[in-house]
C-alpha positions in Angstrom: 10.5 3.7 -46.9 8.7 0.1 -47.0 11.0 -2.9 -47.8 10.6 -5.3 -50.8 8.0 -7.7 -50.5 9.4 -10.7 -48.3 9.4 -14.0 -49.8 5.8 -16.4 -48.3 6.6 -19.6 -47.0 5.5 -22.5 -49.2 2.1 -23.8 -48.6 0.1 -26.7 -50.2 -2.3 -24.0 -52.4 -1.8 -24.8 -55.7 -2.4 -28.5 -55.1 -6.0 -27.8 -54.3 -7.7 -30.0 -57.2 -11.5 -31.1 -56.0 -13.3 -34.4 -57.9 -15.0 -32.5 -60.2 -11.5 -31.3 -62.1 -9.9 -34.4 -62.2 -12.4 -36.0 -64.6 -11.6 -33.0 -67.0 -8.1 -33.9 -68.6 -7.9 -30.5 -69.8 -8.0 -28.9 -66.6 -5.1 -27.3 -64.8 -4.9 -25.9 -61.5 -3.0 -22.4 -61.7 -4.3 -20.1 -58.5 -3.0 -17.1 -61.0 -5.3 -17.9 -63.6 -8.9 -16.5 -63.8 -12.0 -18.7 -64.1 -15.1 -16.2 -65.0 -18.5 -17.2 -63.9 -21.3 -15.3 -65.8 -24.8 -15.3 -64.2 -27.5 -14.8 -67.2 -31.0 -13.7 -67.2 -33.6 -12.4 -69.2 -31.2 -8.9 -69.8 -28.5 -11.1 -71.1 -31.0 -11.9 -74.9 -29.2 -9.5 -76.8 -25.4 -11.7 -76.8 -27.4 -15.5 -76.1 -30.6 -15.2 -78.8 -28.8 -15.4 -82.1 -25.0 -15.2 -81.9 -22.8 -15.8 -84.5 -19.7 -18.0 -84.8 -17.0 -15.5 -83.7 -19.8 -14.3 -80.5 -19.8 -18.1 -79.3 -15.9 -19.0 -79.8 -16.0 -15.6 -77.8 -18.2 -16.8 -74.9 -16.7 -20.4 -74.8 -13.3 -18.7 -74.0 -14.1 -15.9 -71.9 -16.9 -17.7 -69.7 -15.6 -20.1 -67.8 -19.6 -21.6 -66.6 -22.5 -19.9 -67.2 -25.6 -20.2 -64.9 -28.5 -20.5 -67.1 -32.4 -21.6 -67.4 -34.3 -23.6 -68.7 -36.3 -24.5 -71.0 -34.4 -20.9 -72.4 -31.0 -22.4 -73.1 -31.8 -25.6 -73.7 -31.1 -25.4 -77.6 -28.1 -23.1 -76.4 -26.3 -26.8 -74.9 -24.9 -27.3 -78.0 -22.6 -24.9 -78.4 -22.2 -24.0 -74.7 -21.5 -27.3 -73.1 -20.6 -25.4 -69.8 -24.0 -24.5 -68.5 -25.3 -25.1 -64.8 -29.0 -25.4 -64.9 -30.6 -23.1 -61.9 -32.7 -24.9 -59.6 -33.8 -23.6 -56.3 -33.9 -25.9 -53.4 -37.2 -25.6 -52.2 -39.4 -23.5 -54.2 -42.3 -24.1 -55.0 -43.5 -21.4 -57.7 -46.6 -19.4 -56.9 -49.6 -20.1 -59.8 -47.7 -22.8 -61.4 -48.9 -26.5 -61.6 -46.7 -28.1 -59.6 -48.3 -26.0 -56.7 -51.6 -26.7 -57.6 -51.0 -29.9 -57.8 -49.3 -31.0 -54.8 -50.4 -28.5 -52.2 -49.3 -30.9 -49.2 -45.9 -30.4 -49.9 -45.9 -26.9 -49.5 -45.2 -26.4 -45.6 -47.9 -24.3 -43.5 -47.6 -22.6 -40.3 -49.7 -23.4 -37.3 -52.9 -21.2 -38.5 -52.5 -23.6 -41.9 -51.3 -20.5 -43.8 -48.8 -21.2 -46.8 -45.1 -20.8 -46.1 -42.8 -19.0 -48.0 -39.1 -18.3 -49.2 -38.9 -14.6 -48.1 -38.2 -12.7 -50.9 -39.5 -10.5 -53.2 -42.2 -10.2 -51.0 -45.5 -7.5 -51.2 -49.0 -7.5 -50.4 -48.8 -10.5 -48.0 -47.0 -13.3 -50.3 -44.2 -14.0 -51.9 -43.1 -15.6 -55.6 -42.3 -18.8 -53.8 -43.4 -21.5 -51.7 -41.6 -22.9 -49.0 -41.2 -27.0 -50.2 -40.9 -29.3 -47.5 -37.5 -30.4 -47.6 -37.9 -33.5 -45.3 -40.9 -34.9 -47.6 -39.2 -37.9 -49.6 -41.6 -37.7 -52.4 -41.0 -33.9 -53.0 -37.3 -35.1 -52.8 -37.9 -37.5 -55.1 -40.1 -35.3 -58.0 -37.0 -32.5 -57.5 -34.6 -34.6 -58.5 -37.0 -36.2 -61.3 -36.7 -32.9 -62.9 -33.1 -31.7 -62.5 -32.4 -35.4 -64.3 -34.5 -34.3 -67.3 -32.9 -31.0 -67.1 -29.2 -32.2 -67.0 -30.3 -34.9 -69.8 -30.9 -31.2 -72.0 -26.9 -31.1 -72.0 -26.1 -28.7 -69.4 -22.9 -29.8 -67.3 -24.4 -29.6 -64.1 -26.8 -28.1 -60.8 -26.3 -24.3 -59.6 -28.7 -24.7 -56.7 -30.0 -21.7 -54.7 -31.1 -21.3 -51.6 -29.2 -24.5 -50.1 -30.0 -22.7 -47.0 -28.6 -24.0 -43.2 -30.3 -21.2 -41.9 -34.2 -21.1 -41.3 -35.3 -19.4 -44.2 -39.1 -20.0 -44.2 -41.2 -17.0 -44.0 -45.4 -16.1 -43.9 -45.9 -13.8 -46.9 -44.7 -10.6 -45.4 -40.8 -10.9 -45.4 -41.2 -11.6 -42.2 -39.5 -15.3 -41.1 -41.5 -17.9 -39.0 -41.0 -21.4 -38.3 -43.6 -23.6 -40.1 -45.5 -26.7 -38.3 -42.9 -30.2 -39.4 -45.7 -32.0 -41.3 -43.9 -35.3 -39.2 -44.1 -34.4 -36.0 -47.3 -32.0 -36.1 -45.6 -29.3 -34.2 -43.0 -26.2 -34.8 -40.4 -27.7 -37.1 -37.0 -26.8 -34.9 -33.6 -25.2 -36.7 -32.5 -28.5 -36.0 -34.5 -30.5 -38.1 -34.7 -28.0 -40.8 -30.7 -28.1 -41.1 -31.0 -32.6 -41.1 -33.6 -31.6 -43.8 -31.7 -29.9 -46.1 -28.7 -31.5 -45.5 -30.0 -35.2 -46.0 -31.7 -33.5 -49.4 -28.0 -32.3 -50.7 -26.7 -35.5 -50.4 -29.6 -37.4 -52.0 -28.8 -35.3 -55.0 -25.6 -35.5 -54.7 -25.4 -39.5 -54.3 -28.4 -39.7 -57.3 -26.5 -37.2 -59.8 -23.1 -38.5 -59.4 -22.0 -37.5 -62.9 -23.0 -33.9 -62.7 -21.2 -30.5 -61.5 -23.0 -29.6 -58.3 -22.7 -25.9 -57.0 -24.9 -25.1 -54.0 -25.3 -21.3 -53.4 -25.3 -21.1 -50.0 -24.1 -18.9 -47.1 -20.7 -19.1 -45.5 -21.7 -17.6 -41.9 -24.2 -21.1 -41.1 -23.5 -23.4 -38.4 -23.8 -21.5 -35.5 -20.7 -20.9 -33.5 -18.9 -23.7 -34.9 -19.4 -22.3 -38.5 -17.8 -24.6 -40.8 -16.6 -26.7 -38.2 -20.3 -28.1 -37.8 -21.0 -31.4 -39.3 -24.0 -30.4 -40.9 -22.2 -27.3 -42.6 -19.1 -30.2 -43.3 -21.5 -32.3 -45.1 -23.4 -30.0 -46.8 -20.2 -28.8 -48.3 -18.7 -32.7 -49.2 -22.4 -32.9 -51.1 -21.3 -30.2 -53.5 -18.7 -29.2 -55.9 -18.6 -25.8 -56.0 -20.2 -23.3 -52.7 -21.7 -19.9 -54.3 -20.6 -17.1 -52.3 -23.0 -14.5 -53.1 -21.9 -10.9 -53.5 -18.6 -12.4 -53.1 -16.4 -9.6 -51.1 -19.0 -7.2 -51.7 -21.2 -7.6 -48.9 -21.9 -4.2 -47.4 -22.3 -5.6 -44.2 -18.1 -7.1 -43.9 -16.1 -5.9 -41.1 -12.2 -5.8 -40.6 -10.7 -7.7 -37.8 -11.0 -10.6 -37.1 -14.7 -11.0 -36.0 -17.6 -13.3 -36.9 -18.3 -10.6 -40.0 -14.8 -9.9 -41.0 -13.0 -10.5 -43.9 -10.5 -12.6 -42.5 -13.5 -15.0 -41.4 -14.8 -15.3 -45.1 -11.7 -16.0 -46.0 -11.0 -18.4 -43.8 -14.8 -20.6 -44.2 -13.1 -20.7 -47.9 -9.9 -22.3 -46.6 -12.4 -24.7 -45.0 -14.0 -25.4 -48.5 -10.2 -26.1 -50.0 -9.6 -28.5 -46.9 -12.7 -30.3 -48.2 -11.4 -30.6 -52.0 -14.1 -27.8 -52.8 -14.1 -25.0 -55.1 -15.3 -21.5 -54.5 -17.0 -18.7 -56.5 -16.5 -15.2 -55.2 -20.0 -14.5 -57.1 -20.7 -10.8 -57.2 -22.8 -8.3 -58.0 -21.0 -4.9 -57.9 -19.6 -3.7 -61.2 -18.0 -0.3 -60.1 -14.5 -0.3 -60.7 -13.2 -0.7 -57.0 -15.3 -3.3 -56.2 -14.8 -5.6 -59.1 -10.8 -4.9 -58.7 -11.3 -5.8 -54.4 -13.6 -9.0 -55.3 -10.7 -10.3 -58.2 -7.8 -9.6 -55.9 -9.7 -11.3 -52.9 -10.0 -14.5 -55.3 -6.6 -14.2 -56.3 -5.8 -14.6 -52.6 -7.1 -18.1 -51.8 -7.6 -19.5 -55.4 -6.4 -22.5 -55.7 -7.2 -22.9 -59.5 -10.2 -24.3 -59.8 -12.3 -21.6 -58.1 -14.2 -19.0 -60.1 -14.7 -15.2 -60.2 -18.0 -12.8 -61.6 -19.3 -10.1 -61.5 -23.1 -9.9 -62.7 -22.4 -6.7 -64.6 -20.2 -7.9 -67.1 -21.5 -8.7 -70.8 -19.5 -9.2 -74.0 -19.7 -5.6 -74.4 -18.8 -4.4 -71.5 -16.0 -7.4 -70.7 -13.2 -5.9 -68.3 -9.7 -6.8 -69.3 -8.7 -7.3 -65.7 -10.8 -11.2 -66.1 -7.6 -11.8 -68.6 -4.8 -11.6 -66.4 -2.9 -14.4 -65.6 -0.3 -14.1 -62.5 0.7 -17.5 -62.9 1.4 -20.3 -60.3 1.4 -19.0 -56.4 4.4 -18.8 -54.9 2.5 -19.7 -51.2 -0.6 -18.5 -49.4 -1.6 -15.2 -48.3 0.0 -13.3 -45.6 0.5 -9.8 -44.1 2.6 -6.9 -45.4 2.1 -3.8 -44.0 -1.0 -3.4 -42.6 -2.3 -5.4 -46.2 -3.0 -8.6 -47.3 -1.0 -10.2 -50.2 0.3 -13.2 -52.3 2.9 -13.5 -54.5 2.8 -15.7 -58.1 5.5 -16.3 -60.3 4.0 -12.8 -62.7 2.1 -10.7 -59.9 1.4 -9.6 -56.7 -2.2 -8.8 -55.1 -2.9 -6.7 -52.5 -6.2 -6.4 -50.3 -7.1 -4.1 -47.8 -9.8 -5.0 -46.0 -13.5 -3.4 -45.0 -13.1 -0.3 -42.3 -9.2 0.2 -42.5 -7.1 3.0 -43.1 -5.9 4.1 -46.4 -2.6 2.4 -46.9 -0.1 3.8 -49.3 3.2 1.6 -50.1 6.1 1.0 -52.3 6.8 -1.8 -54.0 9.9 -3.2 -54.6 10.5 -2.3 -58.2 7.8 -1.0 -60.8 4.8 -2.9 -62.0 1.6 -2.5 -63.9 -2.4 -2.6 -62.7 -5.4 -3.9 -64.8 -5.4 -0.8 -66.7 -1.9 -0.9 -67.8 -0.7 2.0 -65.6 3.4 1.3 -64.9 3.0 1.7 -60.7 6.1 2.1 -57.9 3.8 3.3 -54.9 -0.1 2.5 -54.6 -2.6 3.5 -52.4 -5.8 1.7 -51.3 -8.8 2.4 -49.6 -10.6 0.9 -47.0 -12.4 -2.8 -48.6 -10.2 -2.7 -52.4 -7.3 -4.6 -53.9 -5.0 -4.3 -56.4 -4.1 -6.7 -58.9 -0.5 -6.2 -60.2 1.9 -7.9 -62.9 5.6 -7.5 -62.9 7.4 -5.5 -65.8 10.0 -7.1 -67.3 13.3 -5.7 -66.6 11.8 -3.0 -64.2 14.0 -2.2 -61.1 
């Protein structure tokens, strides 16, 4: 028979406000709270086209931010004022204009064959050029445009591919390092990562005003990971780091190694030190999943981070984005073989990626997502559990 949960010792985690919340006098950090960040796309016409009154109160509640494009939500400002703008980092779009017209900033390898970003890739190209990062002027026309953009009314920058890892690639998937137009030979990881870096914070220092959310990988910098100034400032340049798939990724271990869980979790910590928020950004929409990715947010949120899952829609909105557990009573910790942390209305538990089955009792009755009344739970390897108290339950 297990004990009742044991009380956390205090931490500082609900005191984690970065900039970009405290010029919002309506925003209040509870880590029990849910933030929902909804990706949109070209699926996503049937709700953004033509709603009515009730569908964009509906939306302006529920969705916390929205990614979105332009010119396609452009018009759509004015009654979403939440809206990051997508803008990739260095792409340079295949057959547009832009790359006919300034082919010298697209970077070449040493047979002068046109670089890529590797993906999507078929037939010996990709949908995107490789910019060079370390060309001021292509700097410069970059953030020319995201100014015109942001001047549409959207609230701020979700940048992809802020990549500290050499992601340049020759048209078959296949990455190789291009020629550094400054020095005339093989650019170096080295000076790709100044590259990139020095780029973030030249958008960072000439948008000032604007949300900045870089979507970008937390397992750069080498062995020092986030401990790596170039990872330390790339993060300071932003105010919000896009963790892809969130806890989804396939490829997460247990333990306590370079892939685990408990590293990921700990590069967020890293963020929080640094007054950043996090999105646990991800793509799964099965039931276990979603429920593992919220409770994994629910561990380390300090308010002002953000949740999604790219399958949800108005119609297909999960009531577990509604529940508020209220403010943390400290930071996460072990119990019994699980993760958890404890709020004023809840309790979450994670298990993490390649461990046992664990069944346990909690220390009086409480009720899931779903609204099932729970005493013992079980969970499977790489899931959580998101669980609110029942008044008056023993």
């Amino acid at each position: 028979m297990l004990c009742a949960l044991p009380a956390l010792t205090a931490s500082g985690a609900d005191a984690h406000v970065p900039r970009h919340a405290a010029k919002k006098a309506s925003s209040q950090a509870v880590a029990g709270s849910v933030n929902f960040f909804k990706r949109t796309g070209s699926s996503e016409g049937s709700y953004l086209n033509d709603p009515g009154h009730a569908q964009k109160a509906w939306m302006k509640k529920h969705f916390w931010h929205m990614l979105t494009y332009s010119p396609s939500f452009d018009a759509k400002t004015k009654w979403y004022p939440r809206a990051w703008v997508y803008r990739d980092l260095y792409a340079i779009y295949k057959g547009s204009a832009f790359a006919k017209e300034h082919q010298s900033w697209i970077l070449r390898n040493a047979s002068g064959q046109l670089m890529y970003i590797p993906w999507s890739c078929s037939g010996g190209s990709c949908p995107q050029y490789a910019g060079d990062v370390g060309n001021p002027a292509f700097r410069h026309a970059w953030i020319a445009e995201a100014k015109a953009e942001l001047a549409k009314g959207y609230d701020g920058i979700w940048i992809d591919d802020v990549n500290l890892v050499f992601a340049v690639g020759n048209g078959t998937g296949k990455w190789e390092a291009p020629v550094d137009p400054r020095t005339g030979k093989t650019m170096t990881e080295a000076a790709w990562e100044e590259y990139v870096t020095t780029f973030v914070e030249e958008i960072r220092q000439q948008i000032p005003g604007a949300e900045i959310v870089h979507n970008s990988v937390w397992f750069a910098g080498g062995q020092e990971r986030w401990n790596n100034p170039l990872v330390k400032r790339e993060i300071a340049a932003a105010d919000y780091i896009n963790l892809e798939r969130g806890v989804n990724d396939p490829n997460m271990t247990g333990g306590t190694g370079e892939w685990s869980l408990s590293t990921f979790l700990s590069f967020v910590d890293a963020v929080h030190e640094q007054g950043k928020g996090v999105i646990f950004d991800s793509y799964e929409n099965g039931a276990q999943a979603r429920e593992y990715n919220l409770a994994a947010y629910f561990l380390v949120s300090g308010g002002d981070d953000g949740v999604g899952d790219a399958g949800i829609t108005p119609s297909t909105w999960w009531p577990g984005f509604e529940v508020s557990l209220g403010a943390a009573r400290g930071a996460r910790g072990p119990w019994d073989g699980l993760s958890r942390r404890e709020f004023a209305d809840g309790v979450v538990l994670v298990n993490e990626p390649q461990a046992p089955a664990r069944t346990v009792t909690l220390p009086k009755k409480m009720v899931t997502v779903s609204g099932e009344v729970v005493r013992k739970v079980t969970l499977p390897a790489a899931s959580g559990l998101v669980l609110r108290y029942q008044p008056g339950a023993e």
